[in-house]
ZAGU-600244 format. One record per atom (N, C-alpha, C, O): residue number from 0; x, y, z; atom name. Coordinates in nm, 4 decimals. Example, Ala and Ser with C-alpha at 12.3 -4.5 7.8 and 13.67 -1.06 7.14 Angstrom:
BEGIN
   pos         xx         yy         zz   site
     0     1.3190    -0.5690     0.7800      N
     0     1.2300    -0.4500     0.7800     CA
     0     1.3200    -0.3300     0.7800      C
     0     1.4236    -0.3319     0.8465      O
     1     1.2850    -0.2250     0.7080      N
     1     1.3670    -0.1060     0.7140     CA
     1     1.2900     0.0030     0.7870      C
     1     1.3409     0.1138     0.8039      O
This chain:
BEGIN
   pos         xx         yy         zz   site
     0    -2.2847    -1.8395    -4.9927      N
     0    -2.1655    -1.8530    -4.9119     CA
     0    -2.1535    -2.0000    -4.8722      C
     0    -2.2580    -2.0620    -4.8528      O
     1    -2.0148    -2.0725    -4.8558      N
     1    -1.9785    -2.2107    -4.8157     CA
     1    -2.0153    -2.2216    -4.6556      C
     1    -2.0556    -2.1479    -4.5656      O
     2    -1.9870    -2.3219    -4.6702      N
     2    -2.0188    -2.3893    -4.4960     CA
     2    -1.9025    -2.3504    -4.4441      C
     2    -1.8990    -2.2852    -4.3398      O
     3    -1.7662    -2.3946    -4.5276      N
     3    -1.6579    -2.3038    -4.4915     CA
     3    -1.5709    -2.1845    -4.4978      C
     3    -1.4647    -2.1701    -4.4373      O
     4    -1.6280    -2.1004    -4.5781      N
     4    -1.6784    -1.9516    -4.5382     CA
     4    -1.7221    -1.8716    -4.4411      C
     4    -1.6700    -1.7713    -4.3923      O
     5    -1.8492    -1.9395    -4.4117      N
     5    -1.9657    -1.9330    -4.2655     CA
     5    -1.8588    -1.9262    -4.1491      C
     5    -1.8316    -1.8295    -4.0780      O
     6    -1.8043    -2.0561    -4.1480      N
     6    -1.7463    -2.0890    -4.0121     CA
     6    -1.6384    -2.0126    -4.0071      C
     6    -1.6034    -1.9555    -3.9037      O
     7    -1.5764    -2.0047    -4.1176      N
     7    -1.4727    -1.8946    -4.0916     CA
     7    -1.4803    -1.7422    -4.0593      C
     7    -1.3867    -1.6807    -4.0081      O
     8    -1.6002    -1.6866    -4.0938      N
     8    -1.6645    -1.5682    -4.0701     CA
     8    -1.7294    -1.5715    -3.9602      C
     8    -1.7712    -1.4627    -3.9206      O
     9    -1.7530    -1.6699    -3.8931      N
     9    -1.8056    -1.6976    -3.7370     CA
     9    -1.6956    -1.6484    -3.6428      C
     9    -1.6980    -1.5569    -3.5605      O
    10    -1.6038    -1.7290    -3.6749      N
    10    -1.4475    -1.7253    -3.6143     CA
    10    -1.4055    -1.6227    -3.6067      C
    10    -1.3278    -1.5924    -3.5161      O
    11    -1.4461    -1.5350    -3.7035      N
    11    -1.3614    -1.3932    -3.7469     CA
    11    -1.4375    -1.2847    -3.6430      C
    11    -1.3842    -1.1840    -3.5965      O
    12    -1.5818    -1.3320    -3.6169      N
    12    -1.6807    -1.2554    -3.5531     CA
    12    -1.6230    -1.2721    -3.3958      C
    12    -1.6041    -1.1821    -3.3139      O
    13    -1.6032    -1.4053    -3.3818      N
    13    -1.5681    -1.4547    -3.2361     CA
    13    -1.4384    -1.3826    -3.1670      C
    13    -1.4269    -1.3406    -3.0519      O
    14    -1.3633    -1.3823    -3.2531      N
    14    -1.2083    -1.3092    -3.2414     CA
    14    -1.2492    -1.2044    -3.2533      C
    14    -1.2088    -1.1547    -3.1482      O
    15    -1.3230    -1.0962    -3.3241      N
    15    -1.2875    -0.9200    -3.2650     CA
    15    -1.4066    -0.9314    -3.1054      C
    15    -1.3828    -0.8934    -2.9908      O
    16    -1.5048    -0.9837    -3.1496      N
    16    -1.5755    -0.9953    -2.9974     CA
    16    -1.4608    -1.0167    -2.8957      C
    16    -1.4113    -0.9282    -2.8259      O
    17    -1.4368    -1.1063    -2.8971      N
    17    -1.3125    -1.1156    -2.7842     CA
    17    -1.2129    -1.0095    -2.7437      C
    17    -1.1699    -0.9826    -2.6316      O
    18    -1.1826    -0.9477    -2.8787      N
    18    -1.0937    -0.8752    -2.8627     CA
    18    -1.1225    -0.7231    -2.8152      C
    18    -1.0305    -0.6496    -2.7792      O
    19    -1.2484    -0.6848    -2.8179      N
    19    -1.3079    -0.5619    -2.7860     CA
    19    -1.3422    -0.6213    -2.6387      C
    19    -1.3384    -0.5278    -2.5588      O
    20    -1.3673    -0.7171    -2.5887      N
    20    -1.4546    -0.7555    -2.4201     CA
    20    -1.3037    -0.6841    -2.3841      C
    20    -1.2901    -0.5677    -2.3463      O
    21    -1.1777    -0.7972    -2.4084      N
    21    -1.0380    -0.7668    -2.3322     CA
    21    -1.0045    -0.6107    -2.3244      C
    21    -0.9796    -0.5452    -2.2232      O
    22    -1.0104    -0.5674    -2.4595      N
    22    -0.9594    -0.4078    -2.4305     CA
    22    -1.0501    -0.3259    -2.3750      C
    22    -1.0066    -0.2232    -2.3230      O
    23    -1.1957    -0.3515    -2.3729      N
    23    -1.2673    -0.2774    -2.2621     CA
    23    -1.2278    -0.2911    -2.0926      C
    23    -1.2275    -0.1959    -2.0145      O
    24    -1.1969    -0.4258    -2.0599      N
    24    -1.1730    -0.4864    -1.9478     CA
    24    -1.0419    -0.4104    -1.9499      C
    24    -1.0475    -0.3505    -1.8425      O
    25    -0.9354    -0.3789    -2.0030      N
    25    -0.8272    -0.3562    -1.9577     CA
    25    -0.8476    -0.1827    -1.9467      C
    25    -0.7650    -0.1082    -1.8939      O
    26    -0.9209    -0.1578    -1.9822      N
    26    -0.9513     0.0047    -2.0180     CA
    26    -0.9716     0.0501    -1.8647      C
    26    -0.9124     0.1348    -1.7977      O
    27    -1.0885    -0.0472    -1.8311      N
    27    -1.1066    -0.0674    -1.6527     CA
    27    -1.0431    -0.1204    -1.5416      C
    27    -1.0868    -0.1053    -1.4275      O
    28    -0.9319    -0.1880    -1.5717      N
    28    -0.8399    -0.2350    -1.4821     CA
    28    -0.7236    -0.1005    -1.4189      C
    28    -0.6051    -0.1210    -1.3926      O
    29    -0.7784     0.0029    -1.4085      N
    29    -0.6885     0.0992    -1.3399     CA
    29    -0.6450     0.0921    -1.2319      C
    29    -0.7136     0.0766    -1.1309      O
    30    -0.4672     0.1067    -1.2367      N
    30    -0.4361     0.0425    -1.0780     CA
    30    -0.4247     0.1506    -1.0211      C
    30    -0.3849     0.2492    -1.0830      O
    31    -0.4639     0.1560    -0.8642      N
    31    -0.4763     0.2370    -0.7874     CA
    31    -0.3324     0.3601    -0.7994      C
    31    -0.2198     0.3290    -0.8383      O
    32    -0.3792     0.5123    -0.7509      N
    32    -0.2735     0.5625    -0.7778     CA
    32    -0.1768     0.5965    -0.6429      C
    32    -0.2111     0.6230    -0.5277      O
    33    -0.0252     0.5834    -0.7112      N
    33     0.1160     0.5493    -0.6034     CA
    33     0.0978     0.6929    -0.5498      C
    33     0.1153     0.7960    -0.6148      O
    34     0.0537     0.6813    -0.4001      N
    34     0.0493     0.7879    -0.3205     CA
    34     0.2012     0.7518    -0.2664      C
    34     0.2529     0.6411    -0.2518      O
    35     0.2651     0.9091    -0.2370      N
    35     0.4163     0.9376    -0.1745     CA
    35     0.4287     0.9545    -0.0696      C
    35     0.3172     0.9675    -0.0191      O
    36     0.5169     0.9644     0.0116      N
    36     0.5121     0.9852     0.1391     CA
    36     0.5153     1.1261     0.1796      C
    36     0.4950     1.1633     0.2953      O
    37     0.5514     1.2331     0.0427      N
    37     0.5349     1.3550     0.0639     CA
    37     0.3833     1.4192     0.1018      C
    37     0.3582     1.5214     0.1657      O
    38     0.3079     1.3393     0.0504      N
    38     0.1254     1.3235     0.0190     CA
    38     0.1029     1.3296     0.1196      C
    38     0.0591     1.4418     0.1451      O
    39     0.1102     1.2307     0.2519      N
    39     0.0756     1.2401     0.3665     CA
    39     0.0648     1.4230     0.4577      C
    39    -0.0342     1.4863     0.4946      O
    40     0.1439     1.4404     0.4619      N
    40     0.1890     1.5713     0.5937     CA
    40     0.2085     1.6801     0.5267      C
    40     0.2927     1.6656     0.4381      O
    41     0.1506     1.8131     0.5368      N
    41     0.1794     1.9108     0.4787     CA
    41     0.3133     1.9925     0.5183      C
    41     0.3499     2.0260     0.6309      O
    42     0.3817     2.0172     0.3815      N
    42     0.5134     2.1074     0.3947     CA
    42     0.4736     2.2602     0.3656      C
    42     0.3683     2.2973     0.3139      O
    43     0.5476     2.3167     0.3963      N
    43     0.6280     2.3279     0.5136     CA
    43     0.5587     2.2860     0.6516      C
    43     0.4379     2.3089     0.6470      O
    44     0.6045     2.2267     0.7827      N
    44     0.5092     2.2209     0.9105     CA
    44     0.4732     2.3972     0.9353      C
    44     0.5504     2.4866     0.9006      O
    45     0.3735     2.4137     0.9854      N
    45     0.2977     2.5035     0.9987     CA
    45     0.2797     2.5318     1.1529      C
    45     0.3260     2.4461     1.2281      O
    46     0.2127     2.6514     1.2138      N
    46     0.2030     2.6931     1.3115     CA
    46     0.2121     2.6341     1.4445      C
    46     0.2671     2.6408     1.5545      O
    47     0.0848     2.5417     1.3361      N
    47    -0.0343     2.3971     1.4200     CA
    47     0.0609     2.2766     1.4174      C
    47     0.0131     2.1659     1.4424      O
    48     0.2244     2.2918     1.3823      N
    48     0.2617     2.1581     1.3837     CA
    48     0.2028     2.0217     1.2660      C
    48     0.1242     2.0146     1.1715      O
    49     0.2756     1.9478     1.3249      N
    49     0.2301     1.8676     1.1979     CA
    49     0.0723     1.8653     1.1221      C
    49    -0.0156     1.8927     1.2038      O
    50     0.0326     1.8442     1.0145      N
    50    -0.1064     1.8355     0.9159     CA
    50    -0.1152     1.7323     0.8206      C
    50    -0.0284     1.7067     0.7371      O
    51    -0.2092     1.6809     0.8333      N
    51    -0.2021     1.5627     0.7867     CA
    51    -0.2757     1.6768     0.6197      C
    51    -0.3493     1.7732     0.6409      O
    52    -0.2289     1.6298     0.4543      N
    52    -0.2749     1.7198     0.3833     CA
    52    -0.4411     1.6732     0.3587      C
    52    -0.4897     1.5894     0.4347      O
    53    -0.5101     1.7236     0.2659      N
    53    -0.6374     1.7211     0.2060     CA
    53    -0.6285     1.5764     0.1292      C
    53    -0.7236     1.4984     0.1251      O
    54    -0.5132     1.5539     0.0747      N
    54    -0.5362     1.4672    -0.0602     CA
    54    -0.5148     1.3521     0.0266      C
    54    -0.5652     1.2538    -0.0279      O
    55    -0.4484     1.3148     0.1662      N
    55    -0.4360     1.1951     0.2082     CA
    55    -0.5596     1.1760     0.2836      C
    55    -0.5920     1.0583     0.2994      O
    56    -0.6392     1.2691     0.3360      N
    56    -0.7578     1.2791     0.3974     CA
    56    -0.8966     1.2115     0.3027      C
    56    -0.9806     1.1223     0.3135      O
    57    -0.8572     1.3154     0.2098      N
    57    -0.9724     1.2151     0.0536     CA
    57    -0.9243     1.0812     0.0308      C
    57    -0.9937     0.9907    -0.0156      O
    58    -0.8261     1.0730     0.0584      N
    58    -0.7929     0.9083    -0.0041     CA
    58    -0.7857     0.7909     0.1361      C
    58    -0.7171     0.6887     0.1397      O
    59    -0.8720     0.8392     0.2367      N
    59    -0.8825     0.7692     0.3547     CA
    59    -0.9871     0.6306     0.3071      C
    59    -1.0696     0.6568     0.2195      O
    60    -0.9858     0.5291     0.3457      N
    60    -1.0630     0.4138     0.3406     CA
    60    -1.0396     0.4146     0.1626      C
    60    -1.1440     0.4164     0.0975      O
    61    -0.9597     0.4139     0.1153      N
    61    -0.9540     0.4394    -0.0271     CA
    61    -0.7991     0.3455    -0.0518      C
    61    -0.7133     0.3570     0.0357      O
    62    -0.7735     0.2626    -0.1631      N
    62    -0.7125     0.1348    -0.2140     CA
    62    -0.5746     0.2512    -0.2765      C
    62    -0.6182     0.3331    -0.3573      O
    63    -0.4334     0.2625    -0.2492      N
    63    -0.3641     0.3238    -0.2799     CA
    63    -0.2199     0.2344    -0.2747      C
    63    -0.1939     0.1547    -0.1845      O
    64    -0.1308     0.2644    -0.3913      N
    64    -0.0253     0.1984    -0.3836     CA
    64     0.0731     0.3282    -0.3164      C
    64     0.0699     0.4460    -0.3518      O
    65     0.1562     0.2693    -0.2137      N
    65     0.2486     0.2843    -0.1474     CA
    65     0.4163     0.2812    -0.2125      C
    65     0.4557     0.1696    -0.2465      O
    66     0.5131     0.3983    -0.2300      N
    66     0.6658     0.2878    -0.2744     CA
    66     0.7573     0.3414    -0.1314      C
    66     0.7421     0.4485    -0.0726      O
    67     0.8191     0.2716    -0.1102      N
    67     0.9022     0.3065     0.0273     CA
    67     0.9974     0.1665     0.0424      C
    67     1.0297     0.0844    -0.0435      O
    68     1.0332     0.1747     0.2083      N
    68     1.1319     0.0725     0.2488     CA
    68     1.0574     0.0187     0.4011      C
    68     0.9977     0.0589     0.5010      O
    69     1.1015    -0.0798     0.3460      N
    69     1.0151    -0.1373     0.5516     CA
    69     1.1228    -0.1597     0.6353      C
    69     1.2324    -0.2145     0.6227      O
    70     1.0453    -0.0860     0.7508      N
    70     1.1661    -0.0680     0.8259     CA
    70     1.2559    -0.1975     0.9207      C
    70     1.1948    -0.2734     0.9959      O
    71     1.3875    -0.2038     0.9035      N
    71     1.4035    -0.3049     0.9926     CA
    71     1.4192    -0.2928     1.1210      C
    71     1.4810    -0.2073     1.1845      O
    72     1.3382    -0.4162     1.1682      N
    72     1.3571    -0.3917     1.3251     CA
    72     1.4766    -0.5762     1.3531      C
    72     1.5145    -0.6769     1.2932      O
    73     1.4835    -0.5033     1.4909      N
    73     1.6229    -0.6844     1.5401     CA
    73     1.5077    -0.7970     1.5215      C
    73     1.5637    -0.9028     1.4928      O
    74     1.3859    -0.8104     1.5267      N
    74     1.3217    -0.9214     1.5471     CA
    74     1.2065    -0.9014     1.3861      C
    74     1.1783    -0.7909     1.3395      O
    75     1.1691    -1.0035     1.3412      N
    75     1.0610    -0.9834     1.2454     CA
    75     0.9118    -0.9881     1.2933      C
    75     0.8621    -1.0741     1.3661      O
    76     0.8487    -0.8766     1.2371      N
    76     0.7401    -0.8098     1.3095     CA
    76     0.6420    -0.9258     1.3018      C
    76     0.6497    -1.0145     1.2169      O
    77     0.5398    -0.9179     1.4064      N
    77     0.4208    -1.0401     1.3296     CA
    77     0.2925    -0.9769     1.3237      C
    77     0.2207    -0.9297     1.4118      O
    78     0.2790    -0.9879     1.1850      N
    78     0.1186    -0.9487     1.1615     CA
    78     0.0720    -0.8335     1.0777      C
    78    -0.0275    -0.8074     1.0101      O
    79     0.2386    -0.7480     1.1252      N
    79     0.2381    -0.6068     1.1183     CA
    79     0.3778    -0.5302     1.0839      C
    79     0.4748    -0.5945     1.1240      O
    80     0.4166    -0.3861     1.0075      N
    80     0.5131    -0.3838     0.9883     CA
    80     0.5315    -0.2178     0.9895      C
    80     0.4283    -0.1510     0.9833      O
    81     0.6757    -0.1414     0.9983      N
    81     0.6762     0.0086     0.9171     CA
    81     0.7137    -0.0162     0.7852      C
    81     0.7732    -0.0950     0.7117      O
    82     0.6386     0.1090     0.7909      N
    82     0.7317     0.1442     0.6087     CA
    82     0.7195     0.2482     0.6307      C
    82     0.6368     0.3062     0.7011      O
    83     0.8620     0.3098     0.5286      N
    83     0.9234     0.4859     0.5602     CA
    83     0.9594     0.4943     0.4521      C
    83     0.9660     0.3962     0.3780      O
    84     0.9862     0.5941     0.4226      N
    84     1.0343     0.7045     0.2540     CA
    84     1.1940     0.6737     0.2863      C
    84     1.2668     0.7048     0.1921      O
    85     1.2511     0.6275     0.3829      N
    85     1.3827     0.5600     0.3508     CA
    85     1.4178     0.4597     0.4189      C
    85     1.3312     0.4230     0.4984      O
    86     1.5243     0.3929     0.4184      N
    86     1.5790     0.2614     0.4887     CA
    86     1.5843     0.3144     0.6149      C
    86     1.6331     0.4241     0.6419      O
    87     1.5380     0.2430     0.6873      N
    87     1.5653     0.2868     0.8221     CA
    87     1.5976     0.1945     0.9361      C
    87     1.4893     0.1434     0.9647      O
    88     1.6675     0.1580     0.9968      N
    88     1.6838     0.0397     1.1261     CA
    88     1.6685     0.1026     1.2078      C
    88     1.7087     0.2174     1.2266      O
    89     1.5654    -0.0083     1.3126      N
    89     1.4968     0.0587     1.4497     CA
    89     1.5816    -0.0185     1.5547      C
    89     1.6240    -0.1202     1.4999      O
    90     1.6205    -0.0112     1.6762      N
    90     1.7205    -0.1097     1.7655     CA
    90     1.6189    -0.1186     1.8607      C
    90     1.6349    -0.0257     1.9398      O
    91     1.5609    -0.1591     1.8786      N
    91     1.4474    -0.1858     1.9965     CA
    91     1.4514    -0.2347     2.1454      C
    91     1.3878    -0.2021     2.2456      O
    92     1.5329    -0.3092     2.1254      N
    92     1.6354    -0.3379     2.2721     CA
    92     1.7328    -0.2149     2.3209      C
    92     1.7445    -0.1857     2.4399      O
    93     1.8040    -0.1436     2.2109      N
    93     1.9009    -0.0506     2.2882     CA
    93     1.8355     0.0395     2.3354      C
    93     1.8562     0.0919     2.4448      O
    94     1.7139     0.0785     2.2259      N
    94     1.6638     0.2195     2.2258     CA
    94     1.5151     0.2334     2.3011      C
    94     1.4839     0.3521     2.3102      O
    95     1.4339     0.1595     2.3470      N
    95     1.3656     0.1197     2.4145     CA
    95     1.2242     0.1999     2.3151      C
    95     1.2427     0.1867     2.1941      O
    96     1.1333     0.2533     2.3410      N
    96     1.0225     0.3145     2.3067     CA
    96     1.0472     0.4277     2.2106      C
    96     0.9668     0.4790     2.1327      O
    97     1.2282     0.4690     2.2399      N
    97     1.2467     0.6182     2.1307     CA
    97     1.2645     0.5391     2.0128      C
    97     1.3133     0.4266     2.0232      O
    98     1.2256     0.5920     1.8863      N
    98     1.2384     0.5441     1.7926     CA
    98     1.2907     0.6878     1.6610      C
    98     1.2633     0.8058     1.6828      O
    99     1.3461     0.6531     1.5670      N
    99     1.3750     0.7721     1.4617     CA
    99     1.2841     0.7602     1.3728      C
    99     1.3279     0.8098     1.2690      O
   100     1.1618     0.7135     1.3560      N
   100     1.0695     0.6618     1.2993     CA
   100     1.0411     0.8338     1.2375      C
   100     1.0648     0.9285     1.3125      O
   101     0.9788     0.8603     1.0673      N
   101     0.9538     0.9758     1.0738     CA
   101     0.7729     0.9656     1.1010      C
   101     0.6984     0.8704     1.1240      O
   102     0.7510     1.1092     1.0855      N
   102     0.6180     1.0981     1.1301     CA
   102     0.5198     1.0475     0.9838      C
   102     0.4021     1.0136     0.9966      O
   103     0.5635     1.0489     0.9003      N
   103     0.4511     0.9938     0.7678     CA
   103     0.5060     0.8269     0.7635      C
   103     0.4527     0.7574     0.6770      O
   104     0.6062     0.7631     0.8499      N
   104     0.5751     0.6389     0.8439     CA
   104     0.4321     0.5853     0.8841      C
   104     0.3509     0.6234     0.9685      O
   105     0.4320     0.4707     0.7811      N
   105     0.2929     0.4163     0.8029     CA
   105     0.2988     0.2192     0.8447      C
   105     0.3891     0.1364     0.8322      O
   106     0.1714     0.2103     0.8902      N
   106     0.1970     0.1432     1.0008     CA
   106     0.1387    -0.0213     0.9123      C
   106     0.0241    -0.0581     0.9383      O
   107     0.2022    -0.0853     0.8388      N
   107     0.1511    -0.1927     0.7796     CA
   107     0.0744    -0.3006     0.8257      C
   107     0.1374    -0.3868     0.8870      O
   108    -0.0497    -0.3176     0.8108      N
   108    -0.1122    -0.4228     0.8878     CA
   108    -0.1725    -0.5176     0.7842      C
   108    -0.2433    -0.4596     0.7018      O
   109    -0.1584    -0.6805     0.7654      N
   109    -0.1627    -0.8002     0.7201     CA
   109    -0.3468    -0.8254     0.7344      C
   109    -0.4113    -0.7495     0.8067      O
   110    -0.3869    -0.8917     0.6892      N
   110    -0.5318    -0.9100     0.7242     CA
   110    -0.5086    -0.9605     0.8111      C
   110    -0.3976    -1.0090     0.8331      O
   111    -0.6227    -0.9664     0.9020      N
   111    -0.6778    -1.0326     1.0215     CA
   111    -0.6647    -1.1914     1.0150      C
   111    -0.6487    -1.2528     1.1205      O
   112    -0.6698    -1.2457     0.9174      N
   112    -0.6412    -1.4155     0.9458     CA
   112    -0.5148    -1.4103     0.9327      C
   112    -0.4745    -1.5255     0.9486      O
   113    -0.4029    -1.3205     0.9065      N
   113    -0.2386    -1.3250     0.9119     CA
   113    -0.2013    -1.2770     1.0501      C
   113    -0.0980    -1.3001     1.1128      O
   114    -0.2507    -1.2434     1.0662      N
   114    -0.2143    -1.1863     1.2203     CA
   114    -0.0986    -1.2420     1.2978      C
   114    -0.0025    -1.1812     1.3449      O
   115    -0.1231    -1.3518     1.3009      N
   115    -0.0196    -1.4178     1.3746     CA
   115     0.1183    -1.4739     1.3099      C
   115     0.1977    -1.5479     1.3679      O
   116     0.1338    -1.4104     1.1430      N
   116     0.2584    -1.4458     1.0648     CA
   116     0.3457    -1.3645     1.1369      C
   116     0.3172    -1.2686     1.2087      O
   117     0.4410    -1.4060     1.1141      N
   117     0.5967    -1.3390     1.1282     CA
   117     0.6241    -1.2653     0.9946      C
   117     0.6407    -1.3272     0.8895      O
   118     0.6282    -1.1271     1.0039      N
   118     0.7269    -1.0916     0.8811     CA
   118     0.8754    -1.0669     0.8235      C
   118     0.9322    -0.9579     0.8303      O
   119     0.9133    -1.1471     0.7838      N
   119     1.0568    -1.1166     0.7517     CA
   119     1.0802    -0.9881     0.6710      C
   119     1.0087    -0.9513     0.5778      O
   120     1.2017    -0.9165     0.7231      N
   120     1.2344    -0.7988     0.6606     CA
   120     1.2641    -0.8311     0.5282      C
   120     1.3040    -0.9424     0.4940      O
   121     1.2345    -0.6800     0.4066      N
   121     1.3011    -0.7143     0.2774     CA
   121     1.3838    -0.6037     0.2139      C
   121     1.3162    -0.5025     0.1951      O
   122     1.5035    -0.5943     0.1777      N
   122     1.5911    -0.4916     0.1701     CA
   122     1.5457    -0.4458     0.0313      C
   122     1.5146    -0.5188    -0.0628      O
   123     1.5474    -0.3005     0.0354      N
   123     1.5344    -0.1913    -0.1123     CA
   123     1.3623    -0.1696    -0.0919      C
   123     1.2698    -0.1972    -0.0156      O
   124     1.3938    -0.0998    -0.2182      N
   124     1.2097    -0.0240    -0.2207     CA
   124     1.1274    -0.1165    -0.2834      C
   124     1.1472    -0.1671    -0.3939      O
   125     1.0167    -0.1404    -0.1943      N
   125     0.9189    -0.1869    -0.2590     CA
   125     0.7897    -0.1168    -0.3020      C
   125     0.7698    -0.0087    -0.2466      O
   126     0.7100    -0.1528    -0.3790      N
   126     0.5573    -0.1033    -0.3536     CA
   126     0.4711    -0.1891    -0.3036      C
   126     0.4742    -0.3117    -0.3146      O
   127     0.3797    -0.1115    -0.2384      N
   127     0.2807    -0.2050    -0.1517     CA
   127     0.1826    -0.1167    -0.1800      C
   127     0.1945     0.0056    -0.1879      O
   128     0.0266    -0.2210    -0.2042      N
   128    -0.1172    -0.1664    -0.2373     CA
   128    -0.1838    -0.2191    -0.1332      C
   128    -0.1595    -0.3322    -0.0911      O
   129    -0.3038    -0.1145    -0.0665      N
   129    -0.3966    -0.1132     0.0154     CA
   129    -0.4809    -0.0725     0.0715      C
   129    -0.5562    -0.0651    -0.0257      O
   130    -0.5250    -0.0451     0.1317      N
   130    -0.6451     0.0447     0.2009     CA
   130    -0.5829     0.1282     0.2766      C
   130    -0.5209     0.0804     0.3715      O
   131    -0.5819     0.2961     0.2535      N
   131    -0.5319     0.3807     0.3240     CA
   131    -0.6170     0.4134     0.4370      C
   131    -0.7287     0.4580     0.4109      O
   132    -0.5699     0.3930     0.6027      N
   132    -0.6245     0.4577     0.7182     CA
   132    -0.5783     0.5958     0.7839      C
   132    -0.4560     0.6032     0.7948      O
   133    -0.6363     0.6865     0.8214      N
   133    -0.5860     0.7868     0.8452     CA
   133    -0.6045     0.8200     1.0031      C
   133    -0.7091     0.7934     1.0623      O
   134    -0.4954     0.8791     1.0632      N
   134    -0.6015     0.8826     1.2211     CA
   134    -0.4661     0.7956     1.3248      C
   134    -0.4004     0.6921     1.3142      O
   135    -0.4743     0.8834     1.4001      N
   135    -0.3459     0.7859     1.5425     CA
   135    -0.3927     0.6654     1.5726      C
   135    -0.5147     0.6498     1.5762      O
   136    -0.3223     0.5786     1.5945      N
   136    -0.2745     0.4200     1.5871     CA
   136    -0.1807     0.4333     1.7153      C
   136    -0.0820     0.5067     1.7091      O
   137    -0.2179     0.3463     1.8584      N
   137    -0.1138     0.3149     1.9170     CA
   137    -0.0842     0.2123     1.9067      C
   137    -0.1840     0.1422     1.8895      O
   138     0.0523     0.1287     1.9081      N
   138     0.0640    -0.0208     1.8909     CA
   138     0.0573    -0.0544     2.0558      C
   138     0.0217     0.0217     2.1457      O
   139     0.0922    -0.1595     2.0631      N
   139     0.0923    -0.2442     2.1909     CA
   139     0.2274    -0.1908     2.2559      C
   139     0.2568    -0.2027     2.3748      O
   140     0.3079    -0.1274     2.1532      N
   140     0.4533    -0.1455     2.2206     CA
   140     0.4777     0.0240     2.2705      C
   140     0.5840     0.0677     2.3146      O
   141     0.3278     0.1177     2.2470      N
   141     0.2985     0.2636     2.2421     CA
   141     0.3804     0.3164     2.1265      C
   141     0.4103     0.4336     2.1493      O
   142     0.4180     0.2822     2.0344      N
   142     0.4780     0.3417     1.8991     CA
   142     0.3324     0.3730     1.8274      C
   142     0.2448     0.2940     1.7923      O
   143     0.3385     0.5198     1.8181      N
   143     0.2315     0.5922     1.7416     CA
   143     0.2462     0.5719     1.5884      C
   143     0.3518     0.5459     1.5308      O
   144     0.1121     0.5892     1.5254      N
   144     0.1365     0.6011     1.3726     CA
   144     0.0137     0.6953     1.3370      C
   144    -0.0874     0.6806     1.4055      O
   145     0.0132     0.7782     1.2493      N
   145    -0.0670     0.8217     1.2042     CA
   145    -0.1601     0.7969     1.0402      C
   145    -0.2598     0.8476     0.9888      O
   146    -0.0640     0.6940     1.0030      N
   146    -0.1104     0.6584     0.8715     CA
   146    -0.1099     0.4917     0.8820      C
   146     0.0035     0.4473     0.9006      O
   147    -0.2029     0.4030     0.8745      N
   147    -0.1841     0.2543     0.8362     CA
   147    -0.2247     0.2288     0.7125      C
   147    -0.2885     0.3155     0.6527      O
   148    -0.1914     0.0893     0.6435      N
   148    -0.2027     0.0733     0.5182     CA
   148    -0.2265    -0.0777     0.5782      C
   148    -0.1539    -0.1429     0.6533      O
   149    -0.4197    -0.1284     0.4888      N
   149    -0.4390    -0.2420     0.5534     CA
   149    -0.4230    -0.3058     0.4166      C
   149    -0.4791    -0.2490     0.3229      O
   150    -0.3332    -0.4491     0.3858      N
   150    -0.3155    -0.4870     0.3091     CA
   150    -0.4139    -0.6287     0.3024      C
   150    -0.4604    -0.7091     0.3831      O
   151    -0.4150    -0.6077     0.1615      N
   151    -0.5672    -0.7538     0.1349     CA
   151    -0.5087    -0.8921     0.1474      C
   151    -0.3908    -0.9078     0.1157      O
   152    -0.5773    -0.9894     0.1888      N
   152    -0.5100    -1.0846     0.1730     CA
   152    -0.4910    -1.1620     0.0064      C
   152    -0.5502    -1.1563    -0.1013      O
   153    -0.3582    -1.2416     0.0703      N
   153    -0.3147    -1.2797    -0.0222     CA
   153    -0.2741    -1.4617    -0.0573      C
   153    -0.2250    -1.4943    -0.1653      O
């Protein structure tokens, strides 16, 4: 065999190597799965009132993509945000502590070194990935949540 043969059969070796690392790697790149907002709360409500279901319970401290709308409020939230299964505007000045918030809104929280960002609202559905928390949440402003979603930094 030539010297340039060799090297070309090196090359040829180098390229499927490569090409088997990538498609293994992508084989493993599974993105977390889009939990709904139906997922959260069991339907029909039941005796006991609201239930949080089994499958949002297993997927507690667990990396889950989110699709929904964040809710707007008159001021942009800092640090922290809703998101709901539809568009929703909150009036916070008119309406004081009542809110139409449903109960599987979840309560968006920024990492800890964002804390102090401002978030600007963003109109239509987005998806958002994160660490699902399960469990009542009071905010500062007493707006309950029962679901937060801690998002990684970015």
């Amino acid at each position: 065999m030539s010297l340039g043969a060799s090297v070309a059969f090196v090359k040829f070796l180098i390229s499927v190597a490569l090409c088997l690392l990538l498609s293994l790697h992508n084989a493993y790149a599974i993105d977390p799965p889009i939990f709904n907002f139906g997922d959260l709360l069991q339907q029909p409500i039941g005796p006991q009132g609201l239930e949080v279901t089994p499958s949002a319970l297993r997927m507690q401290g667990h990396n889950i993509r989110l699709r929904g709308f964040m809710v707007k409020s008159e001021e942009d939230a800092i640090g922290q945000f809703y998101f709901a299964p539809m568009p929703i505007q909150m009036s916070e000045h008119a309406d004081g502590p009542a809110n139409d918030l449903p109960a599987s809104t979840v309560l968006v929280k920024l990492d800890a070194s964002q804390a102090s960002w401002a978030v600007p609202h963003k109109s239509g559905p987005i998806v958002l990935e994160g660490t699902l928390q399960v469990g009542r949440h009071e905010d500062s402003d007493g707006t309950v949540s029962w679901f937060q979603l801690q998002l990684p930094i970015h």
